[in-house]
MDAnalysis code that builds the backbone (N, CA, C; Angstrom):
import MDAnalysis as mda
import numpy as np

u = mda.Universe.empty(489, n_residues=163, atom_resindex=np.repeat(np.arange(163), 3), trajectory=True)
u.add_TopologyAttr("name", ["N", "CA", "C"] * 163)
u.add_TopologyAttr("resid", np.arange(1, 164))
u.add_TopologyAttr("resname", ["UNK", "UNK", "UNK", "UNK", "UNK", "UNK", "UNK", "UNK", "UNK", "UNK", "UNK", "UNK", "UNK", "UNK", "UNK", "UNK", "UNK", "UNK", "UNK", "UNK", "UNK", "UNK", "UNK", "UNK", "UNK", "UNK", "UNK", "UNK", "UNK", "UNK", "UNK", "UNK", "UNK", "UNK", "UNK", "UNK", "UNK", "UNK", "UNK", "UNK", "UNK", "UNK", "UNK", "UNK", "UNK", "UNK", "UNK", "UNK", "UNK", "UNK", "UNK", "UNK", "UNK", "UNK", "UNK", "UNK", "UNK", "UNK", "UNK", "UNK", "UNK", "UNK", "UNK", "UNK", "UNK", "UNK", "UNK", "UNK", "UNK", "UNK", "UNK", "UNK", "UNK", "UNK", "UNK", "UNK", "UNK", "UNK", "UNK", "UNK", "UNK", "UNK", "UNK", "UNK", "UNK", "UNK", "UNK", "UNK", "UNK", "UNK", "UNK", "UNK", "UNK", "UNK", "UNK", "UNK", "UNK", "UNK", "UNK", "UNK", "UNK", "UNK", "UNK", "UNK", "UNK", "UNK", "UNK", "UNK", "UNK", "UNK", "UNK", "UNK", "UNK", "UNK", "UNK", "UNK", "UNK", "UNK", "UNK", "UNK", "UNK", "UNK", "UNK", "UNK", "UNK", "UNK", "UNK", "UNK", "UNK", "UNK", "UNK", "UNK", "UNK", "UNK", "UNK", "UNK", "UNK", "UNK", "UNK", "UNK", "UNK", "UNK", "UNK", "UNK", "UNK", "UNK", "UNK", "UNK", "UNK", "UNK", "UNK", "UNK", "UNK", "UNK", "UNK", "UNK", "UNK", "UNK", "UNK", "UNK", "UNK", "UNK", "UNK"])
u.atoms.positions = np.array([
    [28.009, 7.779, -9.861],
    [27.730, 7.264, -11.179],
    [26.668, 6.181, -11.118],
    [26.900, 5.194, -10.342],
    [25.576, 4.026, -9.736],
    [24.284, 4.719, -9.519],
    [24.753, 5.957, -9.144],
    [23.158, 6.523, -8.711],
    [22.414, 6.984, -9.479],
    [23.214, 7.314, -10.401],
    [22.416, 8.250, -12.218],
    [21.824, 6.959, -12.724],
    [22.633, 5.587, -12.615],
    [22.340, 4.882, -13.648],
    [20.789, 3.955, -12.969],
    [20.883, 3.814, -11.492],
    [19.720, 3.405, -10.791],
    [18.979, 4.507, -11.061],
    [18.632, 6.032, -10.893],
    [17.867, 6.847, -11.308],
    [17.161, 6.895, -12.457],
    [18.299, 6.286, -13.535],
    [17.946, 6.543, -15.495],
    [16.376, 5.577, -14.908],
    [17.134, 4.285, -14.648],
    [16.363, 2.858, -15.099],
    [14.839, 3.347, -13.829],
    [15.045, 3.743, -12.496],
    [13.906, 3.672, -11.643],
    [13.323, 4.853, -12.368],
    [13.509, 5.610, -12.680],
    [12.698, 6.925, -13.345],
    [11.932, 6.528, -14.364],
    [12.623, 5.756, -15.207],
    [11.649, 5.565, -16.292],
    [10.458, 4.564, -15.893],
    [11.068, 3.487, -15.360],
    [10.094, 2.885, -14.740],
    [9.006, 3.204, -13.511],
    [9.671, 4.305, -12.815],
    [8.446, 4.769, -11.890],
    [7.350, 5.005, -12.414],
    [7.524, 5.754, -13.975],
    [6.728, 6.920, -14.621],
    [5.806, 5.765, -15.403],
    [5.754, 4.145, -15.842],
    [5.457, 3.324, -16.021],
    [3.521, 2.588, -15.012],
    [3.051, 2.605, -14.823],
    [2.041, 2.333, -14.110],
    [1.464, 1.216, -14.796],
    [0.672, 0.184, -14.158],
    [-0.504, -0.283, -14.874],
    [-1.971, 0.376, -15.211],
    [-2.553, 0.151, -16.386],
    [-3.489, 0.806, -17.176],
    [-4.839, 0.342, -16.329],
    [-5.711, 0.730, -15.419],
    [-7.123, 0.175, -14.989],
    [-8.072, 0.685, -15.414],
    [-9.173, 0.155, -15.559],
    [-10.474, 1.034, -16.120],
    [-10.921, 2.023, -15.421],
    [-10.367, 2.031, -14.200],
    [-11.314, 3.814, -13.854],
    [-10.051, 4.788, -14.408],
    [-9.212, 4.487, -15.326],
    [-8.437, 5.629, -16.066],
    [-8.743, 5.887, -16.768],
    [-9.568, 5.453, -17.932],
    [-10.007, 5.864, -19.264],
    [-9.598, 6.685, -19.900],
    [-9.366, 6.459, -21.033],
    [-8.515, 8.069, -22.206],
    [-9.992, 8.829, -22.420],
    [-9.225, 9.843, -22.427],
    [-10.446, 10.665, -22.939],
    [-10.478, 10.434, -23.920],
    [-12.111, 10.631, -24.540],
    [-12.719, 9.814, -26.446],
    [-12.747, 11.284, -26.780],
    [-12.684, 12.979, -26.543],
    [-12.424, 13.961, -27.163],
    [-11.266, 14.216, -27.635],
    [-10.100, 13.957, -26.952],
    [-8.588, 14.316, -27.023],
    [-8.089, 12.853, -26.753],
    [-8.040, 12.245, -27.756],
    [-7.470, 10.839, -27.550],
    [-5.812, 11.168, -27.435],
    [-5.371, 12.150, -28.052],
    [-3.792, 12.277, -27.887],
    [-3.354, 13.109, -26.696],
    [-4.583, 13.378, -25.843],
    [-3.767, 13.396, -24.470],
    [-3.700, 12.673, -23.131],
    [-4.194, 11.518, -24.115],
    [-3.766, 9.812, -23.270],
    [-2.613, 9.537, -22.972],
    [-2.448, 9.126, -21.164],
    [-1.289, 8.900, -21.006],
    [-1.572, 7.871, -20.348],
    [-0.611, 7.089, -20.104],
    [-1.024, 6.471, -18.749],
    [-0.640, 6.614, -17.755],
    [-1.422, 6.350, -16.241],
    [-1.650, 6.836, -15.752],
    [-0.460, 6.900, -14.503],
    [-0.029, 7.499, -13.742],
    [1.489, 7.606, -12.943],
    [1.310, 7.044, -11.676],
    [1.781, 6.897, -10.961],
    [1.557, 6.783, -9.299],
    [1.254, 7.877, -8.277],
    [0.927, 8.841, -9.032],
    [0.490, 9.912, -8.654],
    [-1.044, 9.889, -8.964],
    [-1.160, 9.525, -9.790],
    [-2.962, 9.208, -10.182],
    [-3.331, 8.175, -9.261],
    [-2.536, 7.183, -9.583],
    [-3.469, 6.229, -8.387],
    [-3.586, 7.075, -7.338],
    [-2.520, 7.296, -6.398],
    [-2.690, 7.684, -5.058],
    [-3.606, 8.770, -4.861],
    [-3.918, 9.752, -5.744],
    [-4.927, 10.810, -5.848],
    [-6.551, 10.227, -5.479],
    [-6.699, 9.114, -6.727],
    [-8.279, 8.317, -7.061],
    [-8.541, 7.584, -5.963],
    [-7.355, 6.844, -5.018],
    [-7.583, 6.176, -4.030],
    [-7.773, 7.202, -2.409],
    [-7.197, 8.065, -2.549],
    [-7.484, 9.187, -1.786],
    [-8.771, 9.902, -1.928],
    [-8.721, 9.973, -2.690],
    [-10.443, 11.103, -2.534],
    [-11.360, 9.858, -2.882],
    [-11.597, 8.387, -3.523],
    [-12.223, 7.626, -2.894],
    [-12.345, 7.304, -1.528],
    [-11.390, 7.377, -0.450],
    [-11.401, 7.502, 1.048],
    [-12.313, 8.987, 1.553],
    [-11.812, 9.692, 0.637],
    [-12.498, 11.178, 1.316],
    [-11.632, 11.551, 2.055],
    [-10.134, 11.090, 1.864],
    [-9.094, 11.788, 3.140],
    [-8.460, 13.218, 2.111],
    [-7.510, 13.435, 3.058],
    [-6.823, 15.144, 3.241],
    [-5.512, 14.617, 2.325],
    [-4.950, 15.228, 1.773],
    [-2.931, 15.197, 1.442],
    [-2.786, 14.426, 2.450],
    [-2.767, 16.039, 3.690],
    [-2.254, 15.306, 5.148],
    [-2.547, 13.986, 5.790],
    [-3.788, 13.663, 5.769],
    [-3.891, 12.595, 5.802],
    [-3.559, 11.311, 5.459],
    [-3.247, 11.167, 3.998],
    [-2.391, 10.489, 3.379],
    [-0.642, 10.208, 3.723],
    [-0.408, 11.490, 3.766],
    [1.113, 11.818, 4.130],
    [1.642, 10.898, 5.539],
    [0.512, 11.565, 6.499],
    [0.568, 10.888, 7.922],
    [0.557, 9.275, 7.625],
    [-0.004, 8.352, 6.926],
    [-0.085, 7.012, 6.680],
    [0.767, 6.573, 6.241],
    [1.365, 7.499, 5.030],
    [3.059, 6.663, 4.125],
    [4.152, 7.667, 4.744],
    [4.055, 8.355, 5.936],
    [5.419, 8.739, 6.694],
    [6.235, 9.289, 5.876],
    [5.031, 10.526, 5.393],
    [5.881, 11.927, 4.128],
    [5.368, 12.915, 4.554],
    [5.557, 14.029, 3.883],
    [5.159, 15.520, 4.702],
    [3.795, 15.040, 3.101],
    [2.820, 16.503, 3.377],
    [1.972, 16.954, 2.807],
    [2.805, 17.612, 1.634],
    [3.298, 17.610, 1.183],
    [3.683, 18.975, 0.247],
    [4.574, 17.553, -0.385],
    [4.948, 16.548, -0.283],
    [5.203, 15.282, -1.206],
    [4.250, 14.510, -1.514],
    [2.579, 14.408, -0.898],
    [1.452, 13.923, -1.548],
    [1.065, 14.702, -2.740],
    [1.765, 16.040, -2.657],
    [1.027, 17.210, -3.080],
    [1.689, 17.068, -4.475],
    [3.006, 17.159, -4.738],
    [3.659, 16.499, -5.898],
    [3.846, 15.122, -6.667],
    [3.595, 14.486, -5.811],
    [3.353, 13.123, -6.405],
    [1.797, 13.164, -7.356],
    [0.772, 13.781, -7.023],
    [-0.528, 13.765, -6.964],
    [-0.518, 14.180, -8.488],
    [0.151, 15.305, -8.375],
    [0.323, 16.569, -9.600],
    [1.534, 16.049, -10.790],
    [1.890, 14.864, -10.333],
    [3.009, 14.289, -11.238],
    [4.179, 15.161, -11.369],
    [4.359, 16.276, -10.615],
    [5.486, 16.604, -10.749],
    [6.726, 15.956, -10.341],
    [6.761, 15.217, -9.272],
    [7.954, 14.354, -8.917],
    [7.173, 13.051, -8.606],
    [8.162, 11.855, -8.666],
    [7.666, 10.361, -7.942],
    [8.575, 9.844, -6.790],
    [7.811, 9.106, -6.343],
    [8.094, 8.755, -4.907],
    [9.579, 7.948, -4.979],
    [10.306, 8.156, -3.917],
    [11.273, 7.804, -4.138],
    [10.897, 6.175, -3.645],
    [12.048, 4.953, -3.940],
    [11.880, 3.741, -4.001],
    [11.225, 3.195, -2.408],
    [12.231, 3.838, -1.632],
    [11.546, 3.621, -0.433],
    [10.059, 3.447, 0.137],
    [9.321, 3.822, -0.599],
    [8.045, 4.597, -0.245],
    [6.977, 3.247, -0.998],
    [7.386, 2.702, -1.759],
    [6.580, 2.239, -2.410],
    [5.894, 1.118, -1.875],
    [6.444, 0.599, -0.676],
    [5.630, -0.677, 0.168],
    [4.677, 0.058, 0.537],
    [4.397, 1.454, 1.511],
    [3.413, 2.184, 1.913],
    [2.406, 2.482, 0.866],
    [2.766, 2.505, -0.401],
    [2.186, 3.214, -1.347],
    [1.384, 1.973, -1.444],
    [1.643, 0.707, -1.908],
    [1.009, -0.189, -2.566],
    [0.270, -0.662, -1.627],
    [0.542, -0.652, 0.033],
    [-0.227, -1.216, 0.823],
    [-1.837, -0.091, 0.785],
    [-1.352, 1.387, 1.124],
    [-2.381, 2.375, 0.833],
    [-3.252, 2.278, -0.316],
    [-2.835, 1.923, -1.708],
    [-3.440, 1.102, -2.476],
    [-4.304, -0.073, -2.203],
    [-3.963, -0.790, -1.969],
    [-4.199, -2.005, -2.080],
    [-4.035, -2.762, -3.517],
    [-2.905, -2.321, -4.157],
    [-2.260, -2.788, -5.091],
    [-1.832, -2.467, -5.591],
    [-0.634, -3.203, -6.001],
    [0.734, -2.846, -7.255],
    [0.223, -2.132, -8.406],
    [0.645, -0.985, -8.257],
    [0.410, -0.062, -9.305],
    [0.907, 0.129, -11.050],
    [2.033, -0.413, -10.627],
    [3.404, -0.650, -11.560],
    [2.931, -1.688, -12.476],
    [3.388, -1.491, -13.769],
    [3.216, -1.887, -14.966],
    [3.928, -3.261, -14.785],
    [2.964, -4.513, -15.712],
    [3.454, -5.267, -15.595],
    [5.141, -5.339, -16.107],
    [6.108, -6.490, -15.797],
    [7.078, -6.339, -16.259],
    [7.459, -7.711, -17.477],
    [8.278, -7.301, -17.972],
    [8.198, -8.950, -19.608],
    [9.908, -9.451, -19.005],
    [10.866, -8.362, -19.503],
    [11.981, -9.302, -19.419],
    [12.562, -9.382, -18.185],
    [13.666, -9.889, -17.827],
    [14.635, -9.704, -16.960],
    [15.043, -8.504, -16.131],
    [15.207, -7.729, -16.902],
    [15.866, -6.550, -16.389],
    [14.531, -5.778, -15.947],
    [13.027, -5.461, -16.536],
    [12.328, -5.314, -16.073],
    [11.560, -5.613, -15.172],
    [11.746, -7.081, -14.259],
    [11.090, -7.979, -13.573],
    [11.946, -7.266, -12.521],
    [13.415, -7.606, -12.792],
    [13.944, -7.138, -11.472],
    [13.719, -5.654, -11.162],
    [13.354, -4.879, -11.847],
    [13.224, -3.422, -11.288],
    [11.883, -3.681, -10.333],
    [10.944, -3.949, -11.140],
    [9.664, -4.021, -10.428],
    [9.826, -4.693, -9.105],
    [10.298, -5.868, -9.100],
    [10.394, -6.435, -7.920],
    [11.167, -5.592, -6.780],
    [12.607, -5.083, -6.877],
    [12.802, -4.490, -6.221],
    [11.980, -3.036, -5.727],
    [11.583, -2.419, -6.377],
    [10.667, -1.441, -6.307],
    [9.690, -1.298, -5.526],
    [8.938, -2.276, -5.883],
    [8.112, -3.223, -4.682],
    [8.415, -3.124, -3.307],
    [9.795, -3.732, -3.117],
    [10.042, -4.239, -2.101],
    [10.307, -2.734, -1.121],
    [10.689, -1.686, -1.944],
    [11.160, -0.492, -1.561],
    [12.805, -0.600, -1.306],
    [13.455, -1.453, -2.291],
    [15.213, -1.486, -2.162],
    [15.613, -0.903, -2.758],
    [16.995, -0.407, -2.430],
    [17.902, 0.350, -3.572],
    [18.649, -1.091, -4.419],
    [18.957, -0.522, -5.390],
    [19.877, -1.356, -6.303],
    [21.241, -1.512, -5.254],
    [21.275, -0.947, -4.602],
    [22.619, -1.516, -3.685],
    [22.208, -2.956, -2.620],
    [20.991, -2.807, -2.424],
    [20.282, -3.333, -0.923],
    [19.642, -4.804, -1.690],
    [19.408, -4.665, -2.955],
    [19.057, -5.389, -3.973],
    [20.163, -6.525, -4.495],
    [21.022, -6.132, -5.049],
    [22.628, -6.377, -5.301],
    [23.436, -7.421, -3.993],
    [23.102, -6.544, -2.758],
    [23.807, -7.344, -1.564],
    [22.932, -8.697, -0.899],
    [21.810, -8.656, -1.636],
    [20.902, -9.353, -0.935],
    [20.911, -10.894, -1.682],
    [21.241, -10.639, -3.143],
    [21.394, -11.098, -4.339],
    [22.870, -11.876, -4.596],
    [23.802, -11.611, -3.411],
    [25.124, -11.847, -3.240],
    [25.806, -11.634, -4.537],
    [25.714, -10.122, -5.633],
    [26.108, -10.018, -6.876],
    [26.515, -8.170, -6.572],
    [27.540, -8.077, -7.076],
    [27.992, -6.991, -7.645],
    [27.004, -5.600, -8.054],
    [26.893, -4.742, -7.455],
    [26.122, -3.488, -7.864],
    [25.686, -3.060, -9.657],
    [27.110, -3.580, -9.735],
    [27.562, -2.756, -11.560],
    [26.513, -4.364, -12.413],
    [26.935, -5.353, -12.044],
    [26.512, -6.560, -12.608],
    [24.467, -6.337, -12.655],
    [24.255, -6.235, -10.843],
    [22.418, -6.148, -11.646],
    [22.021, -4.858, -12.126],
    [23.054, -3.614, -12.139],
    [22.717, -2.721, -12.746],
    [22.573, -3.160, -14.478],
    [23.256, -3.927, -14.827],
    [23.696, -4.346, -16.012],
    [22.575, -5.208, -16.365],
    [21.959, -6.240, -15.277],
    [20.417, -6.926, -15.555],
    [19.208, -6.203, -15.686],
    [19.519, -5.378, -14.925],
    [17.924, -4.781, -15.308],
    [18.096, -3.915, -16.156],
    [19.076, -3.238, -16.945],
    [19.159, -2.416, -18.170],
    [19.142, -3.240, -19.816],
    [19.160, -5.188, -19.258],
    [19.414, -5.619, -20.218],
    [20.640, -6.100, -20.924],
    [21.275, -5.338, -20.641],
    [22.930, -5.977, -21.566],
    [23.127, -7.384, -20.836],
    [22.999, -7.805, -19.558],
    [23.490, -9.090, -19.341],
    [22.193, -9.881, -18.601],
    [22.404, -10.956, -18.558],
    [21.348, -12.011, -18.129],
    [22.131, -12.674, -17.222],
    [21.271, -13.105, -16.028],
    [21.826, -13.842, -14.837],
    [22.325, -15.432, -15.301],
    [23.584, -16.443, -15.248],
    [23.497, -17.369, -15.287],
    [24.122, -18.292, -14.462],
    [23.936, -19.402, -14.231],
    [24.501, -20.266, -13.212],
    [23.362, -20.112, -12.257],
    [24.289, -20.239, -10.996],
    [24.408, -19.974, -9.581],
    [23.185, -18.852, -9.692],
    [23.715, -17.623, -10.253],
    [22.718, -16.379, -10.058],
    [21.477, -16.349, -10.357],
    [21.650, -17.351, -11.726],
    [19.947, -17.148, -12.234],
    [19.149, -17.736, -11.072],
    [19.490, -18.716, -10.439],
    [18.514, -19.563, -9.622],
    [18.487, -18.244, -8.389],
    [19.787, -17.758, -7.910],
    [19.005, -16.535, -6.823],
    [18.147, -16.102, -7.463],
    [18.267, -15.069, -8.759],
    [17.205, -14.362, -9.374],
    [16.191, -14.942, -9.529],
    [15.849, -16.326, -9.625],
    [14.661, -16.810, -9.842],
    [13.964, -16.978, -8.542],
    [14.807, -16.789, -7.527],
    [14.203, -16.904, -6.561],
    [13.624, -15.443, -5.878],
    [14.767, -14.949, -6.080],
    [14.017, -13.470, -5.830],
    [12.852, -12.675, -6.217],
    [12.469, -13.589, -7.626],
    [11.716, -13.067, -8.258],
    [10.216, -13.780, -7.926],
    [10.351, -14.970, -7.706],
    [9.520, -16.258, -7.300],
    [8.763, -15.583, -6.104],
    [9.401, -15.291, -4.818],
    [9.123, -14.814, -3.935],
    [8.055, -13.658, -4.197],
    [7.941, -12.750, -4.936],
    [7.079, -11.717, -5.319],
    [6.193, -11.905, -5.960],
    [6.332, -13.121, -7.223],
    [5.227, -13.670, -7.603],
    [4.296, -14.466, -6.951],
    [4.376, -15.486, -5.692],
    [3.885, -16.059, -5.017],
    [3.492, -14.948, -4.165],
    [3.725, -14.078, -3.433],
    [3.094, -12.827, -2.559],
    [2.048, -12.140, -3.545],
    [2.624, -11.921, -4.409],
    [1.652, -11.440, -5.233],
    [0.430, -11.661, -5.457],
    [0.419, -13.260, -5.771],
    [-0.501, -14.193, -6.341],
    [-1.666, -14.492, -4.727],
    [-0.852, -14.229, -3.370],
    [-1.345, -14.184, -1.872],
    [-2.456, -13.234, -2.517],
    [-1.994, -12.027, -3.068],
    [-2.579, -10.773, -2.445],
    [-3.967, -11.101, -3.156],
    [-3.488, -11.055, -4.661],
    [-4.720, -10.865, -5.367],
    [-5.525, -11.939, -5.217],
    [-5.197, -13.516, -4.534],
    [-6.182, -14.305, -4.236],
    [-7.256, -14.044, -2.655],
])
């Protein structure tokens, strides 16, 4: 049941990206603007290299035939994957995040954790940050300051990268 409900929330948010200018909507078919997946990045940053699938695959420690779907948006990378992804990037792909429950997805996501690995790290209950990052509850006390710290930590790396 934990796993549907980490799936609902990482799914929607995988499918989430940040918007960059080499995406552009098309100005003929403006209504088949999307934005753009983690499958697009990794595609544009790939054939900017001039590398293979395989090639790619061999770097984020996946077969070819999961560059091959990610690429094509048919499936997204599972959470694990996403430190390789963003390093192969050279940047967080993922849409910025506003509240709570969205900060913590991203962050964990990032990090490539499960909501379990997330939760234990967080010294909080599985069901409880499932419950933060969907929104119904907000961290307080004791927790908010972990969460702020957890979250702190990614913003300051962050702020490393892009400086």
């Amino acid at each position: 049941m934990a796993r549907k409900a980490t799936d609902a929330v990482l799914g929607a948010f995988a499918t989430q990206v940040r918007v960059l200018p080499q995406f552009p909507c098309r100005l003929i078919a403006p209504h088949s603007c999307r934005a753009p997946r983690i499958g697009d990045h990794i595609r544009r940053r790939r054939l900017g290299l001039k590398l293979l699938q395989k090639d790619v695959a061999e770097r984020l420690g996946v077969n070819k035939t999961s560059v091959f779907n990610w690429e094509a948006n048919s499936s997204a990378p599972d959470i694990r994957y996403m430190p390789a992804i963003i390093r192969f990037l050279g940047y967080d792909p993922l849409a910025e995040a506003t509240g709570w429950g969205e900060r913590l997805v991203r962050r964990r996501t990032t990090l490539g954790m499960t909501q379990k690995a997330a939760a234990e790290g967080l010294g909080v209950d599985q069901g409880t940050l499932a419950k933060w990052e969907r929104g119904e509850r907000e961290p307080a006390g004791a927790f908010l300051a972990r969460v702020k710290g957890f979250l702190q930590d990614g913003e300051a790396s962050g702020r490393r990268r892009a400086g």
